[in-house]
N, CA, C and O atoms as a CHARMM CRD file, in Angstrom:
* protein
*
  300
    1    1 UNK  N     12.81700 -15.13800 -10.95100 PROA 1      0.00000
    2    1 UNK  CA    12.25700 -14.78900  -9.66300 PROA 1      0.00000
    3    1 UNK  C     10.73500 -14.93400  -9.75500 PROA 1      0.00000
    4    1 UNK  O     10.06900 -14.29400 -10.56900 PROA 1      0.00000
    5    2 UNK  N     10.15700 -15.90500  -8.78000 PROA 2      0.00000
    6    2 UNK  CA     8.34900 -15.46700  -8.52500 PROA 2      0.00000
    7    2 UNK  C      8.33900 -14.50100  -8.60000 PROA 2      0.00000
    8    2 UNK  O      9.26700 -13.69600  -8.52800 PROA 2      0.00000
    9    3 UNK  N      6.82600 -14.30000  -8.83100 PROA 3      0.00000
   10    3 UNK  CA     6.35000 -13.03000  -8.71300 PROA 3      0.00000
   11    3 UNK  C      6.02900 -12.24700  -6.59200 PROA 3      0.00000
   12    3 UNK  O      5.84900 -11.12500  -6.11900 PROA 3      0.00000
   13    4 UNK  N      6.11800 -13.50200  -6.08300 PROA 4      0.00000
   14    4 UNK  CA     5.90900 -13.10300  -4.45700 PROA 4      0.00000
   15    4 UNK  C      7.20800 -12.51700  -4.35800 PROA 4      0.00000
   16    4 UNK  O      7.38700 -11.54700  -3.62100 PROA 4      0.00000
   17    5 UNK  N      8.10700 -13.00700  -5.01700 PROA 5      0.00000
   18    5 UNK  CA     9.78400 -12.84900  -4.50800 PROA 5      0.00000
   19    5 UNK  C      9.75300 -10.97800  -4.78500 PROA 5      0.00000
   20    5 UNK  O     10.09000 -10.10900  -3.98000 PROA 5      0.00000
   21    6 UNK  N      9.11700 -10.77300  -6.49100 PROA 6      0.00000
   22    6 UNK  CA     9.55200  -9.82500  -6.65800 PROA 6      0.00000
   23    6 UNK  C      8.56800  -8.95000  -6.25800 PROA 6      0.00000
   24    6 UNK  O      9.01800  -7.81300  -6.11200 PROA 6      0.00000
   25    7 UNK  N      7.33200  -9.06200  -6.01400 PROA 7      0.00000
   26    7 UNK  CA     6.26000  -8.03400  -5.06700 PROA 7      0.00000
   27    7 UNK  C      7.23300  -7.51900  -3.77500 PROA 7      0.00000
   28    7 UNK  O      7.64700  -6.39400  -3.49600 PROA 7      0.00000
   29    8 UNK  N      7.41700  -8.82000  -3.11600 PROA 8      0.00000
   30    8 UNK  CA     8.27800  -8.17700  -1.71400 PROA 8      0.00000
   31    8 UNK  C      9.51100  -7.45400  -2.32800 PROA 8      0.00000
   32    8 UNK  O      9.48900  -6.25500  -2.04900 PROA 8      0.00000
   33    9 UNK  N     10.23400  -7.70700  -2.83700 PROA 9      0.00000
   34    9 UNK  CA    11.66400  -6.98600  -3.44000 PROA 9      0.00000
   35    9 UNK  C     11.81800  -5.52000  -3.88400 PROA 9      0.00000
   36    9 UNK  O     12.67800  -4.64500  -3.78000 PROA 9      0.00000
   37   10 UNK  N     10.55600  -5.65300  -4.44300 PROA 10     0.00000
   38   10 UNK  CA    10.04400  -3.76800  -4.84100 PROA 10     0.00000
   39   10 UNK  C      9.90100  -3.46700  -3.63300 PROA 10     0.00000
   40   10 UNK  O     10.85000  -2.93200  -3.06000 PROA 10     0.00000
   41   11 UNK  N      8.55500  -3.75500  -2.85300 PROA 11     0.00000
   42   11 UNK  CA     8.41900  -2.96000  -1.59700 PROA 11     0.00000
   43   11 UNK  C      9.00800  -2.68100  -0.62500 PROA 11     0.00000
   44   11 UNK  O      8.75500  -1.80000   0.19600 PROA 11     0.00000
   45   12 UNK  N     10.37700  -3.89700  -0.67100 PROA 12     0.00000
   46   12 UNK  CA    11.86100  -3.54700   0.34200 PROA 12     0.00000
   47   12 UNK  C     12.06400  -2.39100  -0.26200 PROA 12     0.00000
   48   12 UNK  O     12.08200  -1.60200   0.68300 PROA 12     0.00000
   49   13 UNK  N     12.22500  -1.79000  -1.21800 PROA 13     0.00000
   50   13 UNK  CA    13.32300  -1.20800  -2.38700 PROA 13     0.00000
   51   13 UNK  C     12.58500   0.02900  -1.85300 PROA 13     0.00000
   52   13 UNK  O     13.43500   0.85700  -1.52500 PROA 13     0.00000
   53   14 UNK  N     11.52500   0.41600  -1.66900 PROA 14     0.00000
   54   14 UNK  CA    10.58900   1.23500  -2.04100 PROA 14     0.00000
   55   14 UNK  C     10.36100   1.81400  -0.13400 PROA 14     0.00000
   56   14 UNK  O     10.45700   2.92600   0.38500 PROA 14     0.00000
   57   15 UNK  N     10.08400   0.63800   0.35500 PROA 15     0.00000
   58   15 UNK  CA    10.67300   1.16200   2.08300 PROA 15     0.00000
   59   15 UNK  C     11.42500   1.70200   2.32500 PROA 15     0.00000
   60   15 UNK  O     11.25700   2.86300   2.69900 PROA 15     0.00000
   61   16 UNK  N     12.77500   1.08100   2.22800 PROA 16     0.00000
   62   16 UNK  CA    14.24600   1.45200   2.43400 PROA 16     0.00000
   63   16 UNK  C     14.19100   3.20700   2.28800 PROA 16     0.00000
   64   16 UNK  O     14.52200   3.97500   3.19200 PROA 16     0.00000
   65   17 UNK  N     13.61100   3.68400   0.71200 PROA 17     0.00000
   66   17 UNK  CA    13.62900   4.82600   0.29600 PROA 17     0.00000
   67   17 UNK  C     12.53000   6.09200   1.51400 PROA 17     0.00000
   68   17 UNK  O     12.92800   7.22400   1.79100 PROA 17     0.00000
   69   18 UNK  N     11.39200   5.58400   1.95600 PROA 18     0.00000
   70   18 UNK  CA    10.03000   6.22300   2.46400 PROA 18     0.00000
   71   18 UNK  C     11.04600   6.28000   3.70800 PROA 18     0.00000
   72   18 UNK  O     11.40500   7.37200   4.14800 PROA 18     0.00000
   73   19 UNK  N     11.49000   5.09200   4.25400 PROA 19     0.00000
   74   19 UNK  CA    11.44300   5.08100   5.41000 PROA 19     0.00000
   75   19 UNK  C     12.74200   4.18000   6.34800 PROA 19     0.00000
   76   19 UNK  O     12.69400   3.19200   7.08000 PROA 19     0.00000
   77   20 UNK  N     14.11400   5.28900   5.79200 PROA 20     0.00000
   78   20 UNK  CA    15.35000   4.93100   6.23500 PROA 20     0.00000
   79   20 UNK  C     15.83100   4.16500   7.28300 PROA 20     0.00000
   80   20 UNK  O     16.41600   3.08200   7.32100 PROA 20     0.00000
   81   21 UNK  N     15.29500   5.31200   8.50700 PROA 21     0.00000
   82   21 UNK  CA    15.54200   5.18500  10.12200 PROA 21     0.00000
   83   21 UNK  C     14.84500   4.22900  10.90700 PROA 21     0.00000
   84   21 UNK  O     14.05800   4.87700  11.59600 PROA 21     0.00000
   85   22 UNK  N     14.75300   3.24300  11.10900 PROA 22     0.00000
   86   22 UNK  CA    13.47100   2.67500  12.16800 PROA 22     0.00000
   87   22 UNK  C     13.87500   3.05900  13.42300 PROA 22     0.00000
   88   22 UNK  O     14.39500   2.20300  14.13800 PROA 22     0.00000
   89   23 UNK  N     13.68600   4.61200  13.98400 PROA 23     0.00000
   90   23 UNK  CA    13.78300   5.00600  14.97300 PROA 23     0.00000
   91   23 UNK  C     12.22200   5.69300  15.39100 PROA 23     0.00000
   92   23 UNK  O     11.96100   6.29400  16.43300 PROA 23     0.00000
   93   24 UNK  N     11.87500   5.58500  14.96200 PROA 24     0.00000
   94   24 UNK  CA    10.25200   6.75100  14.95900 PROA 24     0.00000
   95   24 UNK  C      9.45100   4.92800  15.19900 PROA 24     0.00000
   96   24 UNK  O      9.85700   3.77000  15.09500 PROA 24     0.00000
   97   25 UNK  N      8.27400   5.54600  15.52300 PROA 25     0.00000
   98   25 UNK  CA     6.61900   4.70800  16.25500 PROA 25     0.00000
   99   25 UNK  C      6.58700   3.81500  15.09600 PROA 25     0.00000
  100   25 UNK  O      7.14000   3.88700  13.99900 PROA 25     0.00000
  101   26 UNK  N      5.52600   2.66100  15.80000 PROA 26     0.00000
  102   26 UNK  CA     5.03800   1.75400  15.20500 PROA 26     0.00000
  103   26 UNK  C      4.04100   2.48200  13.88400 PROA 26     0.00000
  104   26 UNK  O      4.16100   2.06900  12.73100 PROA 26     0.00000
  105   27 UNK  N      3.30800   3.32700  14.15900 PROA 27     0.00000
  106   27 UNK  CA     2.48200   4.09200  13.41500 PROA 27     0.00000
  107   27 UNK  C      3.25500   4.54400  12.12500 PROA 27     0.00000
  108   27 UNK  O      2.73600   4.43100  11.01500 PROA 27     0.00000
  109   28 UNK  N      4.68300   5.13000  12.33400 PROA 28     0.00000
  110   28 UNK  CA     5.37400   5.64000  10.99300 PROA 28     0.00000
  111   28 UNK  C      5.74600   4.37400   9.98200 PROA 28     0.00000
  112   28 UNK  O      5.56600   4.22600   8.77300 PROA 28     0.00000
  113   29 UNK  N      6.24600   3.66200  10.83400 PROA 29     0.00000
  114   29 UNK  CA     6.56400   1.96300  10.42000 PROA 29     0.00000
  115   29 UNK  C      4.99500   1.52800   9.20100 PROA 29     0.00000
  116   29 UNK  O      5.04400   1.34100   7.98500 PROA 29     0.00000
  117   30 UNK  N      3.74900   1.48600  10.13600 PROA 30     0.00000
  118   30 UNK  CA     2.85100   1.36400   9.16900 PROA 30     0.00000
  119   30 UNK  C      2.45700   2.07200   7.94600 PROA 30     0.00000
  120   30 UNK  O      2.08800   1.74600   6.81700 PROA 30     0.00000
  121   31 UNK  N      2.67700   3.18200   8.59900 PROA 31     0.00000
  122   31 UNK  CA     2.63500   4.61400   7.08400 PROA 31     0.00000
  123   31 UNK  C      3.53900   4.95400   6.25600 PROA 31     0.00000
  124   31 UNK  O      3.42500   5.71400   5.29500 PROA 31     0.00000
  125   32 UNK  N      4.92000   4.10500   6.81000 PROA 32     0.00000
  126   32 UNK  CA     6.14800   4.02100   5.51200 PROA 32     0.00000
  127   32 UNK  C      5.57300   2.19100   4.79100 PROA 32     0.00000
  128   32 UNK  O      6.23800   1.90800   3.79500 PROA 32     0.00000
  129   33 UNK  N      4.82700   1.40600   5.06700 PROA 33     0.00000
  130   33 UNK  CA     4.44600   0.23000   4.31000 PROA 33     0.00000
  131   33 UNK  C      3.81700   0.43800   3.65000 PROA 33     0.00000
  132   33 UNK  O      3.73800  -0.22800   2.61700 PROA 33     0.00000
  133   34 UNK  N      3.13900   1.34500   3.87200 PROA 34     0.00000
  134   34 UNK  CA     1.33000   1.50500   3.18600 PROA 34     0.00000
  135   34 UNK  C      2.52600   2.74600   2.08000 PROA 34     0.00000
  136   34 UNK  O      2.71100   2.12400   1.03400 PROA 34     0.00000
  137   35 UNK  N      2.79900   3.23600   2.05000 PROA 35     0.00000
  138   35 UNK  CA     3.73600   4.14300   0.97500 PROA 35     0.00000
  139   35 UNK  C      4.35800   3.87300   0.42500 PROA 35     0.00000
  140   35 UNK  O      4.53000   4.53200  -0.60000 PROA 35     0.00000
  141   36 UNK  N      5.13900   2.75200   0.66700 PROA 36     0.00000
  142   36 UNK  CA     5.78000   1.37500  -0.31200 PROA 36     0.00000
  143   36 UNK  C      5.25800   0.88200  -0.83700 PROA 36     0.00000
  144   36 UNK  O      5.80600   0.65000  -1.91500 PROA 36     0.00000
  145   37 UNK  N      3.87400   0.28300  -0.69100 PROA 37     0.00000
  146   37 UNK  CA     3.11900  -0.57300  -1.19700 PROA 37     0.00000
  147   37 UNK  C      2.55100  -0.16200  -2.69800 PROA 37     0.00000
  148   37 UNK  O      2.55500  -0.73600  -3.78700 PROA 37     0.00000
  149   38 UNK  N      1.94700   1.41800  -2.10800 PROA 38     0.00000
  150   38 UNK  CA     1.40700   2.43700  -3.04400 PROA 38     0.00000
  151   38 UNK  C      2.69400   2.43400  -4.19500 PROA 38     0.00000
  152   38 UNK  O      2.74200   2.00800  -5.34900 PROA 38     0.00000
  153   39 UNK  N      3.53600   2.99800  -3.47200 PROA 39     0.00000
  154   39 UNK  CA     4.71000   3.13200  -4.71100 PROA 39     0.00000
  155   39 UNK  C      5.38700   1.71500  -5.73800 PROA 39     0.00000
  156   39 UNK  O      5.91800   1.82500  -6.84300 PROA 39     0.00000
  157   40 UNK  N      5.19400   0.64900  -5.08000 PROA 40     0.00000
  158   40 UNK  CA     5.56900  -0.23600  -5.75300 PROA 40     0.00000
  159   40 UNK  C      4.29300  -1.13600  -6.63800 PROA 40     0.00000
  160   40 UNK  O      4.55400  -2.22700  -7.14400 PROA 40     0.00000
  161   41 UNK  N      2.76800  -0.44100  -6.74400 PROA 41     0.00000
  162   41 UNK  CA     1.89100  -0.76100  -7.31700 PROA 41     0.00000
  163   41 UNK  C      1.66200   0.35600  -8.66100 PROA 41     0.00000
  164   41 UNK  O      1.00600   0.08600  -9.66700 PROA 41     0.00000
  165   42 UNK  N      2.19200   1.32900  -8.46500 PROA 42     0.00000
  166   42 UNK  CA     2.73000   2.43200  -9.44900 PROA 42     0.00000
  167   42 UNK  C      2.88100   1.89500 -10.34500 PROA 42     0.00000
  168   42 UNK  O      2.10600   1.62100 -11.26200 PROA 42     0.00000
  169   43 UNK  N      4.79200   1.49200 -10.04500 PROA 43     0.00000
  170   43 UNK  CA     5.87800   0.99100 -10.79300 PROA 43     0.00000
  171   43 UNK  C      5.19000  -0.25200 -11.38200 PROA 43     0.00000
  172   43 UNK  O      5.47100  -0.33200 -12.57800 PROA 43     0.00000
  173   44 UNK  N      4.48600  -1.13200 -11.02000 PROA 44     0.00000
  174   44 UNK  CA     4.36200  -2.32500 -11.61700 PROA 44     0.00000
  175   44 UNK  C      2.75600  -1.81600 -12.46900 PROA 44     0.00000
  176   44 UNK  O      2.29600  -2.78500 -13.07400 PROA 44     0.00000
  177   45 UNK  N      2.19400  -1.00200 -12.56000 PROA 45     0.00000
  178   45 UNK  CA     1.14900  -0.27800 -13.32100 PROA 45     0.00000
  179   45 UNK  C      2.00100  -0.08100 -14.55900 PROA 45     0.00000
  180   45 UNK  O      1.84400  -0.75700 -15.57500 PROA 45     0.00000
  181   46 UNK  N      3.01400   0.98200 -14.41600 PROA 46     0.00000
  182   46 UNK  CA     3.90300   1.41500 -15.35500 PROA 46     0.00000
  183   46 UNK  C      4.55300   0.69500 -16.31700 PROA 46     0.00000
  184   46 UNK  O      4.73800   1.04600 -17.48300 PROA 46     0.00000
  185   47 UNK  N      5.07700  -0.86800 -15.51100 PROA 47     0.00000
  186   47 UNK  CA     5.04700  -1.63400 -16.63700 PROA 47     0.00000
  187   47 UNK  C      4.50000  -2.72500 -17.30200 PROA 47     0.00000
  188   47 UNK  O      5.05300  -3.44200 -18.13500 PROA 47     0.00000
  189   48 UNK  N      3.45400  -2.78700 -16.90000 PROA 48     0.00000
  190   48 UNK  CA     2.19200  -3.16900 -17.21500 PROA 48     0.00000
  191   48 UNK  C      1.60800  -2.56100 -18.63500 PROA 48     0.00000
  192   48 UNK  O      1.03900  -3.21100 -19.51300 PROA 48     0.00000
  193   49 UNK  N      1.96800  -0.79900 -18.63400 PROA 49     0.00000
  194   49 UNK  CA     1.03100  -0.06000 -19.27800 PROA 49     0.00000
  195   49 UNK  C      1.96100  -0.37300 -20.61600 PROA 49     0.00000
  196   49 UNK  O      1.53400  -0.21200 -21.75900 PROA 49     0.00000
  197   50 UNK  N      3.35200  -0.86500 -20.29100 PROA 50     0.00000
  198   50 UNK  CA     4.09400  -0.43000 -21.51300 PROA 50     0.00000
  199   50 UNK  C      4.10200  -1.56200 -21.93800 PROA 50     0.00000
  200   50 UNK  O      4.08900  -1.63600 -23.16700 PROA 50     0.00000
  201   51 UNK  N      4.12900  -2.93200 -21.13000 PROA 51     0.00000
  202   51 UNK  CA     3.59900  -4.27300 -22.01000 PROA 51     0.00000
  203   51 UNK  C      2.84200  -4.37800 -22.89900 PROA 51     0.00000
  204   51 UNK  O      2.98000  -4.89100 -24.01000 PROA 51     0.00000
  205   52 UNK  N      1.42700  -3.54700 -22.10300 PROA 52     0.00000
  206   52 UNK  CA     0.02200  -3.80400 -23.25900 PROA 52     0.00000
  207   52 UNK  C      0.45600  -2.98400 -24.18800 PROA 52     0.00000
  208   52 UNK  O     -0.35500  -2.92700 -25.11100 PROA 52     0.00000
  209   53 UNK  N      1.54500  -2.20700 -24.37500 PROA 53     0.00000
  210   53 UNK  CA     1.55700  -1.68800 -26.03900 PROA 53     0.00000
  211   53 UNK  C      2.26900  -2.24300 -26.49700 PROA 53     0.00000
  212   53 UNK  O      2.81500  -1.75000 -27.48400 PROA 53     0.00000
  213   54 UNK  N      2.68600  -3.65800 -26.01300 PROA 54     0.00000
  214   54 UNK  CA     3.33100  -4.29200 -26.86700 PROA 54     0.00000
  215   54 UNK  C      2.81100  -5.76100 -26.56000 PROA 54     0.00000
  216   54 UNK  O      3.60600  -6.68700 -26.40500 PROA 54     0.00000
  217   55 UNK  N      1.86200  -5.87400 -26.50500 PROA 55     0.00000
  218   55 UNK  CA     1.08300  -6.97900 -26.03400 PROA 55     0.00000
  219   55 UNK  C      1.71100  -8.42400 -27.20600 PROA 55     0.00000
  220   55 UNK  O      1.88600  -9.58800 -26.84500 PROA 55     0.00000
  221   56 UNK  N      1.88900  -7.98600 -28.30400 PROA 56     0.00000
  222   56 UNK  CA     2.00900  -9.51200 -29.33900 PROA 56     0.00000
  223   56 UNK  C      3.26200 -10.16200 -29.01200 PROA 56     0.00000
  224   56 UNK  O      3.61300 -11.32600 -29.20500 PROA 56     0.00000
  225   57 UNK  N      3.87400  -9.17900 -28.47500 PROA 57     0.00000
  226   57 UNK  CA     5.30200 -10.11700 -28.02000 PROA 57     0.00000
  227   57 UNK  C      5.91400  -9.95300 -26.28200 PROA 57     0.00000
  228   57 UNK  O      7.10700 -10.06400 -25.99800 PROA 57     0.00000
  229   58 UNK  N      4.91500  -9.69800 -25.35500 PROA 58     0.00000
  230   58 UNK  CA     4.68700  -9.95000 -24.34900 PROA 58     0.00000
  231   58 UNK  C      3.74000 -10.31700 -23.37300 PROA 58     0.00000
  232   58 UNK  O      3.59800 -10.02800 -22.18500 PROA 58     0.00000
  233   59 UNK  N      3.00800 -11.16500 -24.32700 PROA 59     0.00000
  234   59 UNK  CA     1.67100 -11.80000 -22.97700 PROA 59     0.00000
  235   59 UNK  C      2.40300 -12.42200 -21.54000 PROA 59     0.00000
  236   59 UNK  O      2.17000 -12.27900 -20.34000 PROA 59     0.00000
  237   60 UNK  N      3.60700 -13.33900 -22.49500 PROA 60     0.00000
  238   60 UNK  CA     3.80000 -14.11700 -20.76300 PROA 60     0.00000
  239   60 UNK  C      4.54200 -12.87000 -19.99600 PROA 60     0.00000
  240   60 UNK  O      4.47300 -13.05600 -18.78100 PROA 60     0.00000
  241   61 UNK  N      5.05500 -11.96800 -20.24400 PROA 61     0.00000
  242   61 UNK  CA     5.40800 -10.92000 -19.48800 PROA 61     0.00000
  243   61 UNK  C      4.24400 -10.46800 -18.35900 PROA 61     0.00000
  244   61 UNK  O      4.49600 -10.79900 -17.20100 PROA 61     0.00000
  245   62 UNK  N      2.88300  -9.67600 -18.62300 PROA 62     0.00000
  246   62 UNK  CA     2.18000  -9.14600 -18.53300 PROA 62     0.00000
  247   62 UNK  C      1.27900  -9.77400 -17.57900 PROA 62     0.00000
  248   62 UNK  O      0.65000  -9.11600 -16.75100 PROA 62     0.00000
  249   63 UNK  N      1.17000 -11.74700 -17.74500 PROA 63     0.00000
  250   63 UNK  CA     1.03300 -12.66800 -16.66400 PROA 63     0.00000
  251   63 UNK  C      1.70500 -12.49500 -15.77300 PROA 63     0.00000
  252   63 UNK  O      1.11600 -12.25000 -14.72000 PROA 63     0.00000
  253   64 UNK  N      3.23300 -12.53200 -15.74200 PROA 64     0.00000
  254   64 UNK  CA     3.74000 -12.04000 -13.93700 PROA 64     0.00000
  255   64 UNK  C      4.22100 -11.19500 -13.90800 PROA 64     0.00000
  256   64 UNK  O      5.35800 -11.32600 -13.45600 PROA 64     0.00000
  257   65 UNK  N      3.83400  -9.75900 -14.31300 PROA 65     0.00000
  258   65 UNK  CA     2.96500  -8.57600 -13.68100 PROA 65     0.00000
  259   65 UNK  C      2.34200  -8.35600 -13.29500 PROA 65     0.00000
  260   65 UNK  O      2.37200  -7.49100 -12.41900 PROA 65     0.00000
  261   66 UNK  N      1.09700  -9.10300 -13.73500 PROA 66     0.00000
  262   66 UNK  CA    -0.05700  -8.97700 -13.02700 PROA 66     0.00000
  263   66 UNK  C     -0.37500  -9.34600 -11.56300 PROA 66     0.00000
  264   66 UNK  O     -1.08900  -8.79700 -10.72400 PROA 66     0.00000
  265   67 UNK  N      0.69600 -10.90400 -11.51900 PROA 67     0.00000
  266   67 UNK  CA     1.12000 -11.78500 -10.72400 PROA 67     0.00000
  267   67 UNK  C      1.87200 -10.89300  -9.59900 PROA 67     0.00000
  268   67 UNK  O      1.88500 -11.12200  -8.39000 PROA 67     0.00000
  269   68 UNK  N      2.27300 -10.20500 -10.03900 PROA 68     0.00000
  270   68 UNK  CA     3.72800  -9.24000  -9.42100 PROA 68     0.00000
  271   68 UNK  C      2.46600  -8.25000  -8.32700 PROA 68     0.00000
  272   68 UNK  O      2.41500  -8.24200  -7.09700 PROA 68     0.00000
  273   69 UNK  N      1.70400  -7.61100  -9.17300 PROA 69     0.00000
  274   69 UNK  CA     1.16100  -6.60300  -8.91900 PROA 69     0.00000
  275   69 UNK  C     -0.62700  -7.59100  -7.81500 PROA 69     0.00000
  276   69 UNK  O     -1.32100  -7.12200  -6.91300 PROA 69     0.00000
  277   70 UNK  N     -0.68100  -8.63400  -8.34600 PROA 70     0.00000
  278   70 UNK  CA    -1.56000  -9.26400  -6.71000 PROA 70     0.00000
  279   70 UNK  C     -0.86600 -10.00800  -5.72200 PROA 70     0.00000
  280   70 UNK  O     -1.46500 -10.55400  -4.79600 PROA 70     0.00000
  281   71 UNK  N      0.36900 -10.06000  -5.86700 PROA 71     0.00000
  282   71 UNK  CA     1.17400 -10.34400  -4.35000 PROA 71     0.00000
  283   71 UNK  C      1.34300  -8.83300  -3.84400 PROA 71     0.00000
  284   71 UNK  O      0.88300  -8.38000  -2.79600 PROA 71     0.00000
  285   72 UNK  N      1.81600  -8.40300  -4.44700 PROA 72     0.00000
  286   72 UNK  CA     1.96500  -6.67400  -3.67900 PROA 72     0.00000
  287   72 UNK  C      0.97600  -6.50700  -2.80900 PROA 72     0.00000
  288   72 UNK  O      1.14900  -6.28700  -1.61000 PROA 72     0.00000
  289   73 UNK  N     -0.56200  -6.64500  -3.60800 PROA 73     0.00000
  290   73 UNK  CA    -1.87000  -6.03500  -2.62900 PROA 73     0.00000
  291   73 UNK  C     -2.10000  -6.94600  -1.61700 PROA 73     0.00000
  292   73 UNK  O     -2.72000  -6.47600  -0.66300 PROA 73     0.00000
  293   74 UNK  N     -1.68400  -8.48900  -1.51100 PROA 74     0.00000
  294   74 UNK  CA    -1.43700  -8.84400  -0.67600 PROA 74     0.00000
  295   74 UNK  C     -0.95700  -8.91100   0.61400 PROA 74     0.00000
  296   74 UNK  O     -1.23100  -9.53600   1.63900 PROA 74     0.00000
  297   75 UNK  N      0.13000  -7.78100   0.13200 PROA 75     0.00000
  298   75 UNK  CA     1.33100  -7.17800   1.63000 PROA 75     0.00000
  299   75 UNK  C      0.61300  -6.41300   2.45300 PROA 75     0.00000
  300   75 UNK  O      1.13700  -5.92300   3.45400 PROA 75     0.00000
């Protein structure tokens, strides 16, 4: 999977959870994205943090993470 594929894929994952119902305002809609976004820049921090302690046998990992984690801020 790209890394665009899997930026958006977390932040579905991570919506779904903030923000079940799309019955409520455009406004909640924006403030359940912006809470996905947050939460799925977490998660990709998190494994990020646990790559670099293992950096000698995951650089190309840690490339699309990083990758992962600037399509996210993109959204």
């Amino acid at each position: 999977m790209i890394p665009k594929e899997k930026a958006k894929e977390l932040v579905e994952k991570y919506y779904k959870k903030v923000y079940p119902v799309k019955a409520f305002s455009s406004t909640g809609l924006y403030e359940a994205k912006e809470k996905a976004v947050k939460a799925a820049l977490i998660c990709v921090d998190e494994v990020l943090l646990i790559l670099y302690h293992n950096s000698a046998i995951n650089g190309y990992r840690i490339n699309y993470w990083q990758e992962v984690k600037q399509e996210i801020e993109k959204l």
